[in-house]
Backbone as JSON Lines, residues from 0, in Angstrom:
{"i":0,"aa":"X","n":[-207.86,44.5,6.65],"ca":[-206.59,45.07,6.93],"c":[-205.48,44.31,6.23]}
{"i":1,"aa":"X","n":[-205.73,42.78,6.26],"ca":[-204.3,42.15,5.55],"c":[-204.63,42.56,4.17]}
{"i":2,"aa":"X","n":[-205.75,43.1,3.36],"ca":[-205.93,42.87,2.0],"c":[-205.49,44.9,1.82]}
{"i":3,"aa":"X","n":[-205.5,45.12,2.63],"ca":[-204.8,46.68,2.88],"c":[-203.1,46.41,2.32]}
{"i":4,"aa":"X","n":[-202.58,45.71,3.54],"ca":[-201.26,45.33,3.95],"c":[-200.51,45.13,2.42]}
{"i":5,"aa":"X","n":[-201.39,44.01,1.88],"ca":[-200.86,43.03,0.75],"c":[-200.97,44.23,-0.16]}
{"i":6,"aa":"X","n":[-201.66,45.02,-0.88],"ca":[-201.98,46.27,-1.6],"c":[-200.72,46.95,-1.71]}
{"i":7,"aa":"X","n":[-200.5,47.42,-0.05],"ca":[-199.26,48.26,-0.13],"c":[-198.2,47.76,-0.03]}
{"i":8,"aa":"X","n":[-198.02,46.37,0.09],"ca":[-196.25,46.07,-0.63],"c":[-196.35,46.05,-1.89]}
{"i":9,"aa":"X","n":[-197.37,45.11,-2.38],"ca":[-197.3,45.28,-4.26],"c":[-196.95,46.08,-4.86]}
{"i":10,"aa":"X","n":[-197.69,47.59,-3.96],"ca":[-197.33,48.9,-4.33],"c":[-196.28,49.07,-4.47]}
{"i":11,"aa":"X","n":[-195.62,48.49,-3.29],"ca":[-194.19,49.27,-2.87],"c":[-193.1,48.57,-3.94]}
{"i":12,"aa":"X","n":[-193.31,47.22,-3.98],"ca":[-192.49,46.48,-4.67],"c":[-191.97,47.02,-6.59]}
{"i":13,"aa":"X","n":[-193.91,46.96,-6.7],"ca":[-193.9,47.84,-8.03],"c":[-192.64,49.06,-8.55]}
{"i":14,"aa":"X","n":[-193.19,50.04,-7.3],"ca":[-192.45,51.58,-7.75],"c":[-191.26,51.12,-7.4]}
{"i":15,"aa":"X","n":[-190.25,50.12,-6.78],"ca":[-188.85,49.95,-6.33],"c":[-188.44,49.09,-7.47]}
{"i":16,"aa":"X","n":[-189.29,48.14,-8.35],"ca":[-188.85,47.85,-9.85],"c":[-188.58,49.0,-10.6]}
{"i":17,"aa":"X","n":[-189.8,49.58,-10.73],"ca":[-189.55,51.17,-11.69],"c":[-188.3,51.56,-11.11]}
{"i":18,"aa":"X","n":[-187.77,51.85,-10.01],"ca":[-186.97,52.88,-9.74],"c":[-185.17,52.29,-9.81]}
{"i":19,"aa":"X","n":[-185.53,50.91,-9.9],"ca":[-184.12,50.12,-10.19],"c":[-184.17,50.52,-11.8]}
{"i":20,"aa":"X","n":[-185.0,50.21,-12.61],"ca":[-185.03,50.08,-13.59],"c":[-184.42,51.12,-14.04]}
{"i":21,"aa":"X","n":[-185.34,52.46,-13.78],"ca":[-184.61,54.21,-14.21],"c":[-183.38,54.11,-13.9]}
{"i":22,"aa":"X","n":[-183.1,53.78,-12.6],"ca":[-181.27,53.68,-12.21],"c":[-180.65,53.53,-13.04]}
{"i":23,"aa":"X","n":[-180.84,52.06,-13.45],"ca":[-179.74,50.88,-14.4],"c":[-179.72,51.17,-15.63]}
{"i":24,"aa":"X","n":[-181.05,52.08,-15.94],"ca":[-180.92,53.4,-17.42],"c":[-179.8,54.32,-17.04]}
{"i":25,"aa":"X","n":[-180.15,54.65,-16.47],"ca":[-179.56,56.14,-16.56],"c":[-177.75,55.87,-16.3]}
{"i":26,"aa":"X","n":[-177.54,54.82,-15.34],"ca":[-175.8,54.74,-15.06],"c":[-175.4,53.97,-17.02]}
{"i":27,"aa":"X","n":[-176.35,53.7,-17.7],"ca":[-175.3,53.02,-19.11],"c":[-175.64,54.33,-19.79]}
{"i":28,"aa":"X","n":[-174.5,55.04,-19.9],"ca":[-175.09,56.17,-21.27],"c":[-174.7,55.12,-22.6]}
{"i":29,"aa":"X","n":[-175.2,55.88,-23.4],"ca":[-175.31,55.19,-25.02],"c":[-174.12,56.2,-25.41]}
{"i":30,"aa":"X","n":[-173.69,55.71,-26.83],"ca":[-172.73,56.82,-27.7],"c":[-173.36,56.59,-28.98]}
{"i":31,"aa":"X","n":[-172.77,58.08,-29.78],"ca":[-173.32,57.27,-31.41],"c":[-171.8,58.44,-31.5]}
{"i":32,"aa":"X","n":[-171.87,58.56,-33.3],"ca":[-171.12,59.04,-34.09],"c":[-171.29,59.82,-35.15]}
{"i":33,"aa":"X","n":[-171.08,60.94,-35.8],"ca":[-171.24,61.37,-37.0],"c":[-170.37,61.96,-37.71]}
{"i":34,"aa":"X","n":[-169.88,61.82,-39.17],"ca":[-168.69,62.27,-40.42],"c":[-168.73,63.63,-40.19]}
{"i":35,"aa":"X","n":[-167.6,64.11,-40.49],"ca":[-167.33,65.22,-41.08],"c":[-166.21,65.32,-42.32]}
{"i":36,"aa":"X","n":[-166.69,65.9,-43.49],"ca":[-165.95,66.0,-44.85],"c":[-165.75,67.42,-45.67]}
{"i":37,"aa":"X","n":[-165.02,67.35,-46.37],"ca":[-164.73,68.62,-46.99],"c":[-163.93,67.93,-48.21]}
{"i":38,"aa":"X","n":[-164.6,68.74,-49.31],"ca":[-163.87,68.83,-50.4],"c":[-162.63,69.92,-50.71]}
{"i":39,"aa":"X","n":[-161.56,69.82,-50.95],"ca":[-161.08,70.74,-51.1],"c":[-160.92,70.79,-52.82]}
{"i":40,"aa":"X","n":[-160.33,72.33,-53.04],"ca":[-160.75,72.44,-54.43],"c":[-159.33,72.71,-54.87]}
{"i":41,"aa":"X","n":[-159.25,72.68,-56.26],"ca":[-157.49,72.98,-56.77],"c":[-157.71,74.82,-57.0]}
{"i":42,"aa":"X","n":[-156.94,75.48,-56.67],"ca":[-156.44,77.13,-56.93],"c":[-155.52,76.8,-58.2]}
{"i":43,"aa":"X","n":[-155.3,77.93,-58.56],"ca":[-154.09,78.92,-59.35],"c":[-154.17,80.06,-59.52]}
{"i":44,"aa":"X","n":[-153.68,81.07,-58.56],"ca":[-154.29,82.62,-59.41],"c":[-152.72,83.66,-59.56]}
{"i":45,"aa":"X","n":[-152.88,84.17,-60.16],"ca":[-152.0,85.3,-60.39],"c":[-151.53,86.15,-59.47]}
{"i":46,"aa":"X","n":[-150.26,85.99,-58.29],"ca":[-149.76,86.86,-57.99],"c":[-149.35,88.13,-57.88]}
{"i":47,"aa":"X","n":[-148.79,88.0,-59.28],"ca":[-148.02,89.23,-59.54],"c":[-148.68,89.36,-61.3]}
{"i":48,"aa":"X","n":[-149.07,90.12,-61.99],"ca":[-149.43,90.11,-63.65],"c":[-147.66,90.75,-64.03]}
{"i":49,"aa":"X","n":[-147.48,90.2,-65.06],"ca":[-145.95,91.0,-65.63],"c":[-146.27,92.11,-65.26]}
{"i":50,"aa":"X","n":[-145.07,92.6,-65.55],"ca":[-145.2,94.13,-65.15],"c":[-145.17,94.61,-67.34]}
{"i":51,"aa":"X","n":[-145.17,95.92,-67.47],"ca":[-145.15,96.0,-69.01],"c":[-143.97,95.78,-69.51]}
{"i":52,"aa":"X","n":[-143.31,95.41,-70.65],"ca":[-142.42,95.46,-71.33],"c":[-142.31,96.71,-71.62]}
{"i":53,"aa":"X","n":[-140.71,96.8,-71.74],"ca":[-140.32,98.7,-71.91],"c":[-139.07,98.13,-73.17]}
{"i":54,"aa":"X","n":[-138.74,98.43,-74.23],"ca":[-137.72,98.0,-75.07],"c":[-136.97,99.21,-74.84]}
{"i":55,"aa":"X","n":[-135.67,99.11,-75.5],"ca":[-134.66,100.18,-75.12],"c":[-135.26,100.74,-76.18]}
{"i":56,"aa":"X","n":[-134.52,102.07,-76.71],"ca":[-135.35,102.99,-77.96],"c":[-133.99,102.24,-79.02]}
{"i":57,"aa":"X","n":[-134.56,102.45,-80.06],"ca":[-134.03,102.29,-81.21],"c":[-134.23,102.69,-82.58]}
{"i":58,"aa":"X","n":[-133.06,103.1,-83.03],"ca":[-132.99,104.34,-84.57],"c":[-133.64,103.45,-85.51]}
{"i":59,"aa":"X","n":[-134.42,103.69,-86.44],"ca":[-134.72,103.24,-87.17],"c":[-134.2,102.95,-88.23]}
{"i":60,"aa":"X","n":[-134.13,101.71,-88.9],"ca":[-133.71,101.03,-89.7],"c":[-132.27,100.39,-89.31]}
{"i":61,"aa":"X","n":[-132.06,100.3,-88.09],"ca":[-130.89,99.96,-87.09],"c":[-130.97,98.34,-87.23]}
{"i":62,"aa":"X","n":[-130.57,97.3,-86.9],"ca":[-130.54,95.62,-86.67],"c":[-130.9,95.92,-85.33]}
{"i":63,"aa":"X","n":[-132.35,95.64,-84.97],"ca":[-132.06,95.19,-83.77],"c":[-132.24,94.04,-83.03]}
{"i":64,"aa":"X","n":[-131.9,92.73,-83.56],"ca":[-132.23,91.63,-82.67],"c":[-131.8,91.71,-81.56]}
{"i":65,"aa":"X","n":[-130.73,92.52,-81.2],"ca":[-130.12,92.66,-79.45],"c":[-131.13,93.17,-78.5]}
{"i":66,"aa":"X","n":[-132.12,93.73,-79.2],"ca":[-133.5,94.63,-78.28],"c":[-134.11,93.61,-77.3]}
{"i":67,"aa":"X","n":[-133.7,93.43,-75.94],"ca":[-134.67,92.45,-75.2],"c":[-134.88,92.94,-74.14]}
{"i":68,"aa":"X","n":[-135.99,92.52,-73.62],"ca":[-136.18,92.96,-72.18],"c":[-136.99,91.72,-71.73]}
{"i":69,"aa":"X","n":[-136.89,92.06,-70.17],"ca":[-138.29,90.47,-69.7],"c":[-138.81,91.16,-68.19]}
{"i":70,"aa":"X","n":[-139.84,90.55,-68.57],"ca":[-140.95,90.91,-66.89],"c":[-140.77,89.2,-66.5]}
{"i":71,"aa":"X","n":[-142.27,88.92,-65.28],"ca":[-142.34,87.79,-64.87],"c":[-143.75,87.71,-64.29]}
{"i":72,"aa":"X","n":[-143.94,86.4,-64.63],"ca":[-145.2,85.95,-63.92],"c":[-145.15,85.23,-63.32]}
{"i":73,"aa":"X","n":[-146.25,85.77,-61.81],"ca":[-145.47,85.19,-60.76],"c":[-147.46,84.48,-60.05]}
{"i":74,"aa":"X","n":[-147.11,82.88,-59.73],"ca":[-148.11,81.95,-59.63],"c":[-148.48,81.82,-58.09]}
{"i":75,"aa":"X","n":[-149.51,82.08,-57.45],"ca":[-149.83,80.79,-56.25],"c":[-150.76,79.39,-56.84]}
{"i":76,"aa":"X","n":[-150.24,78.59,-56.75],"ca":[-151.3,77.54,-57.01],"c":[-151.51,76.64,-55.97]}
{"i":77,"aa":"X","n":[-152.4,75.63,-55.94],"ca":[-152.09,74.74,-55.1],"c":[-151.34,73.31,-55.21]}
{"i":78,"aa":"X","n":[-150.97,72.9,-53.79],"ca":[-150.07,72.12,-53.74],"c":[-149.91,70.96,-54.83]}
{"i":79,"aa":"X","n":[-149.07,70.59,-54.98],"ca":[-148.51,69.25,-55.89],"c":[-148.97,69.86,-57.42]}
{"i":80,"aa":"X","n":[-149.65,70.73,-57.71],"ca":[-150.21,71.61,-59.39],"c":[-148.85,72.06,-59.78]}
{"i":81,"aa":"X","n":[-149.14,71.68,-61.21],"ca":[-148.05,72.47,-62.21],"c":[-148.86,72.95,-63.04]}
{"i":82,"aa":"X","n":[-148.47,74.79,-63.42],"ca":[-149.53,75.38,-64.2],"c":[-148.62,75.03,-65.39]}
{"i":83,"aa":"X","n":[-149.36,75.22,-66.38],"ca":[-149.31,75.31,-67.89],"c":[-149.72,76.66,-68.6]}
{"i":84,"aa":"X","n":[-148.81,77.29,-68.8],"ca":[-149.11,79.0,-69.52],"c":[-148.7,79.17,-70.77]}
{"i":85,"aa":"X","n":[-149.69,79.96,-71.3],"ca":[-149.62,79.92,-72.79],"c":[-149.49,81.3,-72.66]}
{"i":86,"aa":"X","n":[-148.8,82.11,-74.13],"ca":[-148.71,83.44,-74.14],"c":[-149.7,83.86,-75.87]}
{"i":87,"aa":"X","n":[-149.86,84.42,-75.98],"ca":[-150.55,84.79,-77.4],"c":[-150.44,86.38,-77.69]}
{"i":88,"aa":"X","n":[-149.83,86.85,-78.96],"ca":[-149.77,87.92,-78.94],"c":[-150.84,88.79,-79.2]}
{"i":89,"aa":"X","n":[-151.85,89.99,-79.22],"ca":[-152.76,90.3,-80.25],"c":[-152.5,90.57,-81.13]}
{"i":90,"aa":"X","n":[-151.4,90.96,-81.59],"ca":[-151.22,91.29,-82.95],"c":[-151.62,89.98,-83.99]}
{"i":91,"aa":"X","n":[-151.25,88.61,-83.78],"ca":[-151.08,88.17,-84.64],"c":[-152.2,86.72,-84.15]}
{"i":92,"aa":"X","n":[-152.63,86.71,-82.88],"ca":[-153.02,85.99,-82.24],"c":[-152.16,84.2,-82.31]}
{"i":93,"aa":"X","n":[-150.8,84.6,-82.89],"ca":[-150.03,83.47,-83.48],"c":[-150.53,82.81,-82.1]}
{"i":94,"aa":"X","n":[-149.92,81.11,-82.22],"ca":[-149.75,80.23,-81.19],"c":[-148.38,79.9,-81.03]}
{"i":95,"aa":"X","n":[-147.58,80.39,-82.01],"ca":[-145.96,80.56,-81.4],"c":[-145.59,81.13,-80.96]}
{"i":96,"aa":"X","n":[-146.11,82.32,-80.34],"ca":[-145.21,83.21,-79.58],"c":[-144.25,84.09,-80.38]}
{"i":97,"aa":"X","n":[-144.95,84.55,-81.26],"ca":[-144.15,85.22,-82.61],"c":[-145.77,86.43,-82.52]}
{"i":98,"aa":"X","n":[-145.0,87.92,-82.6],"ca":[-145.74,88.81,-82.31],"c":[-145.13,89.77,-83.57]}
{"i":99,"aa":"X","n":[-146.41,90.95,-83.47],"ca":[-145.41,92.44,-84.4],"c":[-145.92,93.23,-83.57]}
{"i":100,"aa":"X","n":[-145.23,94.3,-83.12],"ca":[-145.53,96.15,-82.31],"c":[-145.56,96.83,-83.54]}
{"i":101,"aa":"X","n":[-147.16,97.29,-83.33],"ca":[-148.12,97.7,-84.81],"c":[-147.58,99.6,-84.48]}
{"i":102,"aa":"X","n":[-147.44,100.4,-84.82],"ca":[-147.24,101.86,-85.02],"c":[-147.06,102.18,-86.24]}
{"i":103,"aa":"X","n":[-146.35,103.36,-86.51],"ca":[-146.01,104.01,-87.36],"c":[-147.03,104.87,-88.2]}
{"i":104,"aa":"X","n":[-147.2,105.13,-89.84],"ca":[-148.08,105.19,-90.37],"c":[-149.22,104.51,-90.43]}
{"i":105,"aa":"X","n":[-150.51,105.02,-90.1],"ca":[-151.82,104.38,-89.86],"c":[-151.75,103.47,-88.9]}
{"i":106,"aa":"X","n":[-151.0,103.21,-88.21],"ca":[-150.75,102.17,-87.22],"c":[-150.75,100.3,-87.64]}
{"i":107,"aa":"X","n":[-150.06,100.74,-89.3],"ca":[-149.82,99.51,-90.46],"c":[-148.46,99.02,-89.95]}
{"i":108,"aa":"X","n":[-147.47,99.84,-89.87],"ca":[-145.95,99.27,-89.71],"c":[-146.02,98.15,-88.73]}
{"i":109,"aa":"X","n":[-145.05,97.35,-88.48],"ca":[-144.75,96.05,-87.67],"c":[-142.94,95.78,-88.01]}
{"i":110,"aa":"X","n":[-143.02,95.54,-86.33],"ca":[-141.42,94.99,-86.07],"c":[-142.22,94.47,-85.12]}
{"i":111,"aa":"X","n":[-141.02,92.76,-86.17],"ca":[-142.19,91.37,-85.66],"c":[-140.96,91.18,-84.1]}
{"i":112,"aa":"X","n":[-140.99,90.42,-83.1],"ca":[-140.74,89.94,-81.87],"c":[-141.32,89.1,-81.66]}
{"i":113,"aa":"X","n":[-140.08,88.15,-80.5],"ca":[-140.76,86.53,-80.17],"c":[-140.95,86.43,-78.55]}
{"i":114,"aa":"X","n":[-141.33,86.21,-77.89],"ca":[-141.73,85.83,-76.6],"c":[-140.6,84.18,-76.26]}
{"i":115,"aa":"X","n":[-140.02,84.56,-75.44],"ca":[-139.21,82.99,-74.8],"c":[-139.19,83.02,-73.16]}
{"i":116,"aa":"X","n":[-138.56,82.23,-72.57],"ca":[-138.85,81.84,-71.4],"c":[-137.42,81.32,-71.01]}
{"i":117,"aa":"X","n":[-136.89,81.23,-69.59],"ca":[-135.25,80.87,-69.71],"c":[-134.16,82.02,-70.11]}
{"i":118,"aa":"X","n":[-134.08,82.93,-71.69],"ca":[-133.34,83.56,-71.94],"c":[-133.85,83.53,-73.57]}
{"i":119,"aa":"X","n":[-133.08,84.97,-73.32],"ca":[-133.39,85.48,-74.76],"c":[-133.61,84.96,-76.05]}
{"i":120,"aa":"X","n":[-132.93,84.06,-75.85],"ca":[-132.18,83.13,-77.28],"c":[-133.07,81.64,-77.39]}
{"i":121,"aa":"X","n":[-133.8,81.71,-76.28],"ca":[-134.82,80.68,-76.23],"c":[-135.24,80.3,-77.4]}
{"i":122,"aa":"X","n":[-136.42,79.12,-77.58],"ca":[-137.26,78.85,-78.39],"c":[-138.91,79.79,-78.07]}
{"i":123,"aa":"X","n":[-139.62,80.27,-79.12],"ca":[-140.27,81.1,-78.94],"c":[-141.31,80.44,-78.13]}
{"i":124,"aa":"X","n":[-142.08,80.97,-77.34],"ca":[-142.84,80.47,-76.71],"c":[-144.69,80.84,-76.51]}
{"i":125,"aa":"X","n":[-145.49,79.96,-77.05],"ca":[-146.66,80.36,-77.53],"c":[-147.57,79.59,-76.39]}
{"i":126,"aa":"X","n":[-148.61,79.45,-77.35],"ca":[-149.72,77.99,-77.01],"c":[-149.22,76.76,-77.54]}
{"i":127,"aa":"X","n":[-148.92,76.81,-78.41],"ca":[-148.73,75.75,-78.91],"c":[-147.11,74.77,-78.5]}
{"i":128,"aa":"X","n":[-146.26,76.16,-77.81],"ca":[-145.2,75.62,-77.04],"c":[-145.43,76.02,-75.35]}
{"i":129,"aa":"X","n":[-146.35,75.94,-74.67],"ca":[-146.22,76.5,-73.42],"c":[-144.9,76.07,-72.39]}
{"i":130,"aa":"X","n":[-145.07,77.34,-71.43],"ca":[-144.18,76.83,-70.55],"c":[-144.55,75.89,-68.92]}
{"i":131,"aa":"X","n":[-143.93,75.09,-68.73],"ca":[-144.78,74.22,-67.68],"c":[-143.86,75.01,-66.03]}
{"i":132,"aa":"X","n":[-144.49,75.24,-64.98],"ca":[-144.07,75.23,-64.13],"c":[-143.6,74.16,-63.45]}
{"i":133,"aa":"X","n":[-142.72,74.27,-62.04],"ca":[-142.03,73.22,-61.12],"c":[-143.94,72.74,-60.68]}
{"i":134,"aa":"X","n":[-143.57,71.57,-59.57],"ca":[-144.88,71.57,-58.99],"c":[-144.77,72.25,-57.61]}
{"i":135,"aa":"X","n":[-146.23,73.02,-57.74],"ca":[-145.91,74.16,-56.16],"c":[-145.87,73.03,-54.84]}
{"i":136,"aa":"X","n":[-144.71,73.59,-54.26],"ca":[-144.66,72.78,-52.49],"c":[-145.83,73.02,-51.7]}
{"i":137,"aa":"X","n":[-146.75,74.3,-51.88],"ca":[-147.73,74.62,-51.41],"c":[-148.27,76.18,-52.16]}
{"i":138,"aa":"X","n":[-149.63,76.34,-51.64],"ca":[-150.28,77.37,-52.15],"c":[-149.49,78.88,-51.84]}
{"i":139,"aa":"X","n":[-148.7,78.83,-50.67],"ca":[-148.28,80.31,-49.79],"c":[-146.52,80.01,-50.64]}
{"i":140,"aa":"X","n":[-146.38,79.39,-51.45],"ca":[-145.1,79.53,-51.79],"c":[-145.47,79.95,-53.45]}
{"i":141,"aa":"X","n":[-144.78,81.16,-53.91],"ca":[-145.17,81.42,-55.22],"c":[-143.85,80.93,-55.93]}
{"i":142,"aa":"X","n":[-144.33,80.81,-57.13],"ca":[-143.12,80.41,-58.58],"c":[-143.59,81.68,-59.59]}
{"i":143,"aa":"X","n":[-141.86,82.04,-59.42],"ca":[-141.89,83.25,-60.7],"c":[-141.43,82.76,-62.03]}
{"i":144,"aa":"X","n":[-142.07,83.12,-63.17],"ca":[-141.97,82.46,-64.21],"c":[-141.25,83.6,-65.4]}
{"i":145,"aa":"X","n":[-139.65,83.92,-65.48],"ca":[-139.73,84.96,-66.86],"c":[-140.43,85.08,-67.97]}
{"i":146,"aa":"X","n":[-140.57,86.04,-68.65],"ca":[-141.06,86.31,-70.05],"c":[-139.9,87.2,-70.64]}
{"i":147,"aa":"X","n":[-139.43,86.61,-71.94],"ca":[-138.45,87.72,-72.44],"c":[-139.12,88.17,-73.53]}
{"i":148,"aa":"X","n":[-139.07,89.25,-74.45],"ca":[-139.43,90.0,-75.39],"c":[-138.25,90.05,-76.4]}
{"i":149,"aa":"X","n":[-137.65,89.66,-77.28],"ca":[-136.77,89.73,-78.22],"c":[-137.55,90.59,-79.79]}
{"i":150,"aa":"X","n":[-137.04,91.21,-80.35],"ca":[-136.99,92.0,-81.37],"c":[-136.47,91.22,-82.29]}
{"i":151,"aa":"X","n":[-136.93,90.75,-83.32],"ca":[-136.55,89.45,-84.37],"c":[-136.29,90.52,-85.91]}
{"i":152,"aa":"X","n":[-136.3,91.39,-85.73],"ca":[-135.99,91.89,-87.17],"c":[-135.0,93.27,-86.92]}
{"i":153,"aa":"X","n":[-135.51,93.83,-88.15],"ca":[-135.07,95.66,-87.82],"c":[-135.41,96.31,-88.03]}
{"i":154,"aa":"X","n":[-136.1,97.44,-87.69],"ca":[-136.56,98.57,-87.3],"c":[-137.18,99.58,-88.41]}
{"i":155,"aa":"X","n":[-137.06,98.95,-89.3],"ca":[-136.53,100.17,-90.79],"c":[-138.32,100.32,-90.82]}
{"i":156,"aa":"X","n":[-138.81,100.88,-89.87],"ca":[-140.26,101.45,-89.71],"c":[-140.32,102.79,-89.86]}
{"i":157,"aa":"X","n":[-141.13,103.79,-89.68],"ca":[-141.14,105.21,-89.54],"c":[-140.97,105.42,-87.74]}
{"i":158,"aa":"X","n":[-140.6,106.35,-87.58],"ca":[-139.99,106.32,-86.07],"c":[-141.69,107.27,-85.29]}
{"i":159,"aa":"X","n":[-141.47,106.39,-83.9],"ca":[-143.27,106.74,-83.64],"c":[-142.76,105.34,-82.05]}
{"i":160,"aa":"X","n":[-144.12,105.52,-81.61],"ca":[-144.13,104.17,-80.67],"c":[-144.64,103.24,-81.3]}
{"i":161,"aa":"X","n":[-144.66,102.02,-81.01],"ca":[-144.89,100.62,-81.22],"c":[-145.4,99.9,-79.82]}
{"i":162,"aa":"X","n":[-146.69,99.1,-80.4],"ca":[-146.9,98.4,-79.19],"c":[-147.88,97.26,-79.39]}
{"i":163,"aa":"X","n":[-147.91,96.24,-78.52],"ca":[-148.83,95.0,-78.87],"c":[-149.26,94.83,-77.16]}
{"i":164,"aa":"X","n":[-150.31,93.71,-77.15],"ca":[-150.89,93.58,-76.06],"c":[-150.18,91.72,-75.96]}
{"i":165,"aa":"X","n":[-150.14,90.77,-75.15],"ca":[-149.87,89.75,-74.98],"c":[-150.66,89.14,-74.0]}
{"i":166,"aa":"X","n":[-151.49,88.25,-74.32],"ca":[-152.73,87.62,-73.69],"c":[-152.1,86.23,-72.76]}
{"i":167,"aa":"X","n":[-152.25,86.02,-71.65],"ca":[-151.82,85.13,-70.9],"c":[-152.93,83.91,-70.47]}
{"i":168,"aa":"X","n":[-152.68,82.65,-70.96],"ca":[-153.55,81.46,-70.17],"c":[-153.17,80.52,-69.21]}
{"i":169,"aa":"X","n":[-153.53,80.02,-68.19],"ca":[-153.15,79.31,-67.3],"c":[-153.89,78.48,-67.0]}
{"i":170,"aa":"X","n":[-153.03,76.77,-67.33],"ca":[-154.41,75.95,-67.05],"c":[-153.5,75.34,-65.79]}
{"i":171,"aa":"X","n":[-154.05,74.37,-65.16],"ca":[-153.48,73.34,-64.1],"c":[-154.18,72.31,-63.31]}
């Protein structure tokens, strides 16, 4: 009977270690930690594309350097970016911003025009002179950028429409 007795406290003693033990687990929780990251990426896209150039009409063989008109290109980019835009005409694929509106006979004639930025009277504006934007305050705020079209000669073409395409690049 005492070798009974002695059995069952050992016992008892045993499972009341185990059961302190689980306790004094379970009241410390543990912590851990893990990153979270994101790259963000730079934007620039096109708002608004110019709208087309429309020139006033004009008689042929008239002076017309007064012929101007201007659209605008209008930017979202992202924050703290300044785009850099180049204009290129097809006619001539110049990098100055010096173009001709091809019509007339066989669609040979040309009345050459310059592309500027600011105002008419500008310096012509190509690739090789781009225009730089402000830097954007943010992506949801756009910057409109003019384009003027000036008529650099005169007219003394056969009377008909005239027209060129103007290729736009944007780096940033």
């Amino acid at each position: 009977m005492q070798f009974k007795k002695s059995l069952m406290t050992a016992t008892l003693v045993t499972i009341g270690g185990f059961a302190a033990m689980s306790s004094a687990n379970a009241a410390s929780p543990t912590s851990s930690s893990f990153g979270v990251s994101m790259d963000v990426e730079s934007i620039c896209t096109v708002n608004a594309a110019p709208a087309a150039i429309v020139l006033a009409k004009t008689e042929a063989g008239k002076a017309t350097e007064a012929v101007t008109a201007e659209t605008a290109l209008v930017l979202n980019c992202s924050k703290g970016s300044v785009a850099t835009i180049g204009l290129t005409p097809a006619s001539t694929t110049s990098l100055d911003g010096t173009g001709n509106l091809k019509g007339g006979l066989l669609g040979a004639e040309l009345v050459a025009y310059k592309l500027t930025s600011g105002s008419a009277t500008g310096t012509a504006w190509g690739t090789t002179t781009p225009v730089k934007t402000a830097a954007f305050a943010d992506y949801a705020t756009a910057i409109s950028t003019p384009i003027f079209l000036t008529v650099t000669g005169t007219a003394d073409v056969t009377p008909g429409p005239y027209a060129d395409t103007i290729n736009i690049s944007v780096a940033y």
